[in-house]
C-alpha positions as CSV (number, residue, x, y, z in Angstrom):
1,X,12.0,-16.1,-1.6
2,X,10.3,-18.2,1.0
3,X,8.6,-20.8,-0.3
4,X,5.7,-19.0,-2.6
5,X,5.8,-16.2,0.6
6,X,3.8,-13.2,-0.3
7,X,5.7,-9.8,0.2
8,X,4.2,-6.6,0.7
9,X,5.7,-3.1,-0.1
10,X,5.0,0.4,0.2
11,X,5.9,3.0,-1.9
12,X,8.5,5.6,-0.6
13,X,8.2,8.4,1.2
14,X,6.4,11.2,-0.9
15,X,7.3,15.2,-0.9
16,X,3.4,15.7,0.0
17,X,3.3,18.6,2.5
18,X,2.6,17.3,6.0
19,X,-0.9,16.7,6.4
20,X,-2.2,16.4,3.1
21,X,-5.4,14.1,2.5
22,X,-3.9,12.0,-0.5
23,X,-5.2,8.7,-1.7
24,X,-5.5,8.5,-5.5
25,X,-3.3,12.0,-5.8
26,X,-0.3,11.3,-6.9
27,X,3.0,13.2,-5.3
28,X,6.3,13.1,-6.5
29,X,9.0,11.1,-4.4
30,X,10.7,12.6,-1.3
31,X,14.4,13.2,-1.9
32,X,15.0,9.8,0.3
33,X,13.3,7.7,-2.2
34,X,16.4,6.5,-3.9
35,X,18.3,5.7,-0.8
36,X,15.0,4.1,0.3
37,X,14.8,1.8,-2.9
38,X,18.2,0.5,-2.7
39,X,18.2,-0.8,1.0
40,X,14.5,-2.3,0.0
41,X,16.1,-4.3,-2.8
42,X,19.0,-5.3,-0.3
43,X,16.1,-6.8,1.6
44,X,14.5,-8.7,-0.5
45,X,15.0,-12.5,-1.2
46,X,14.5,-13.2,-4.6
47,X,10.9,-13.6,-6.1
48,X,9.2,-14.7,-9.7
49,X,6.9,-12.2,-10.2
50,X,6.4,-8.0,-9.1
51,X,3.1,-6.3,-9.1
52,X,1.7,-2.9,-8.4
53,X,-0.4,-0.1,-7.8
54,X,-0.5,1.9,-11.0
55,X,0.6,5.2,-9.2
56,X,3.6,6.9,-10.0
57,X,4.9,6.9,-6.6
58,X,4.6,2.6,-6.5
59,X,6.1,2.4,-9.8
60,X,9.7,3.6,-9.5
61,X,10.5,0.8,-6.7
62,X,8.3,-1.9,-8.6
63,X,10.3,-1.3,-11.9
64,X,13.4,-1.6,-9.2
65,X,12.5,-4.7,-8.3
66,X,11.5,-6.3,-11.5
67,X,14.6,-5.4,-13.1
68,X,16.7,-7.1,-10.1
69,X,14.6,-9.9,-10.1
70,X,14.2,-9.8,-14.7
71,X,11.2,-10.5,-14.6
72,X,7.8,-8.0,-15.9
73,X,6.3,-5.8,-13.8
74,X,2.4,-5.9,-14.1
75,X,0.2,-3.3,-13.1
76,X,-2.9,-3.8,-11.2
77,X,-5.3,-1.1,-10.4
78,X,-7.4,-2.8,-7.2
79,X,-4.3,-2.3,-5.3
80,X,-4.6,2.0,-5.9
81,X,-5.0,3.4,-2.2
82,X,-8.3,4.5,-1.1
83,X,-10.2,7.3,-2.9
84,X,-10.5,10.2,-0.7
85,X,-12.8,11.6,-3.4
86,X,-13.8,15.3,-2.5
87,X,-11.0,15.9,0.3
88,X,-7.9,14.6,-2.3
89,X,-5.2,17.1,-2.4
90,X,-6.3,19.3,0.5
91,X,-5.3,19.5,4.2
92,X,-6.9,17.8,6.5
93,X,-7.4,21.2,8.7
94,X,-9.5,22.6,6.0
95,X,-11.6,19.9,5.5
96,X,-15.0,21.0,7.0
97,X,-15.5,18.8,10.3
98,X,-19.0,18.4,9.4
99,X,-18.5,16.3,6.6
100,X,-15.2,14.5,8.0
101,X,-16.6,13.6,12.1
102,X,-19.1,11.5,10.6
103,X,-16.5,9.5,8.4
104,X,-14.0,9.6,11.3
105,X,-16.5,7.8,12.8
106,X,-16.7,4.8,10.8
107,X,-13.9,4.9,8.2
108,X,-14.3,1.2,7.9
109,X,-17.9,1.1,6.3
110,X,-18.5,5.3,5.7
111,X,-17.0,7.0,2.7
112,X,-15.7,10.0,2.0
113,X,-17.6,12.7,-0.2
114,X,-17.5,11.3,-3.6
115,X,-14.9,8.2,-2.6
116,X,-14.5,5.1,-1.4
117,X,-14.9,3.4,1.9
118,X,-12.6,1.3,3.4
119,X,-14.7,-2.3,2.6
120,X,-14.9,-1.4,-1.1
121,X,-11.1,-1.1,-1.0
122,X,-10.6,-4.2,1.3
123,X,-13.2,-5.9,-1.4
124,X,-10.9,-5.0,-4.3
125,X,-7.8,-5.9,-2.5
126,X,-8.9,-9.1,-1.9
127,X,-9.9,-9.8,-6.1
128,X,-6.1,-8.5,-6.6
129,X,-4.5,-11.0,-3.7
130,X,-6.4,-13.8,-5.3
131,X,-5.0,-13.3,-8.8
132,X,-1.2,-13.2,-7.7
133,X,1.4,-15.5,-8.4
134,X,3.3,-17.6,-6.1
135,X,6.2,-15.5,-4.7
136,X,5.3,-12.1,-5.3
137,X,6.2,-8.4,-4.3
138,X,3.3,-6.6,-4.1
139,X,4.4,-2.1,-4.4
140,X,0.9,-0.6,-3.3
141,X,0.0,2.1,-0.8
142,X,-0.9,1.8,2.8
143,X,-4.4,1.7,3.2
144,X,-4.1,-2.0,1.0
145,X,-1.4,-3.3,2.8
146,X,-3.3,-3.0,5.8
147,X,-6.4,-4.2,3.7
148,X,-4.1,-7.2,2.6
149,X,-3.4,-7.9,6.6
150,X,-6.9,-8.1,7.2
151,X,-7.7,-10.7,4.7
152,X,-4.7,-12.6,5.0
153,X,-4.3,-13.0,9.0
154,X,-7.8,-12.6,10.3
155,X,-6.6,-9.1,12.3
156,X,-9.3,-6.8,12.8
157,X,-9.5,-2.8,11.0
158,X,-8.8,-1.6,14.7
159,X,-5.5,-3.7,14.4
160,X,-4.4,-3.5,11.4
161,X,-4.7,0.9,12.0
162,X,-2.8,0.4,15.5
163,X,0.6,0.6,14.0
164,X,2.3,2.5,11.2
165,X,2.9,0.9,7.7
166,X,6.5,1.9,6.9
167,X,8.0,3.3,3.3
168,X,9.8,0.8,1.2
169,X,9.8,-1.9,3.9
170,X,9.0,-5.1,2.7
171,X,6.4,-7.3,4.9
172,X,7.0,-10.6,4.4
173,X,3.6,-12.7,4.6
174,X,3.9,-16.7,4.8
175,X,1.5,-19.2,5.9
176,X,-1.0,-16.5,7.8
177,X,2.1,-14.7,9.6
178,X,3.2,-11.5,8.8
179,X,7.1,-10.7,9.9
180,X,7.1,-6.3,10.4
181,X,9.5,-5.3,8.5
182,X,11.6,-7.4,7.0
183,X,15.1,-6.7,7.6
184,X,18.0,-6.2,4.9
């Protein structure tokens, strides 16, 4: 790895049916996720130390990388993706617009029925990135890496939202700079 570089993952595609409101629900892996494991293990440099999300979808391509890299994979449950409480599970177009304008409105500071606003995940993100060793993979979720951008580069929530977080593409992160995806 670079130095003691941070790297970020997320975890593969899921076989979640297009616009599905899932956060803590946990879908099973898209067909793809294989062939999306390997060329992410091409990519990577070597690290000491692999960490993730404690959803089944993060822990296939962490337990990937630990075993390439022998060395344990630890779980950490700050870096779960953001509790969508009451709307988990359901399509967004049948989630009533009277509950869901209001948190469109702020996502950053507002919660969703009965989950989690997007400071209390940032908050929890930041405990986790604080507790990591030195050249790390980090396999979490979306909604954390952009959390972890945030905290680690300064970039507002309106920038961090402006562009997609791709599947099994690791984002190296090294002295404040972030490279988009790494390539293999």
């Amino acid at each position: 790895m670079i130095a003691d570089a941070l790297i970020l993952l997320r975890h593969p595609s899921v076989a979640a049916p297009p616009g599905t409101c899932y956060g803590r629900t946990d879908p099973p892996l898209a067909a793809s996720a294989a062939e999306e494991i390997a060329a992410a293990l091409r990519a990577l440099p070597p690290g000491r130390a692999v960490v993730a999300s404690p959803a089944g979808r993060c822990r296939q391509l962490a337990e990937a990388i630990a075993a390439s890299w022998d060395v344990p994979l630890q779980i950490d449950p700050r870096l779960r993706e953001l509790d969508f409480g009451d709307w988990e599970g359901r399509p967004w177009a049948e989630i009533d617009r009277a509950e869901s304008d209001p948190w469109a409105a702020d996502p950053e500071h507002r919660a969703p029925p009965g989950g989690e606003s997007f400071v209390r995940l940032r908050d929890r993100v930041d405990a986790a990135l604080a507790d990591l060793a030195p050249a790390a993979a980090v396999v979490t979720h979306a909604g954390p890496i952009r959390a972890a951008k945030m905290i680690l580069t300064g970039a507002s929530f309106a920038d961090v939202f402006a562009e997609p977080v791709p599947h099994a593409r690791p984002l190296l992160v090294e002295d404040r700079r972030l490279a988009w995806p790494m390539s293999p």
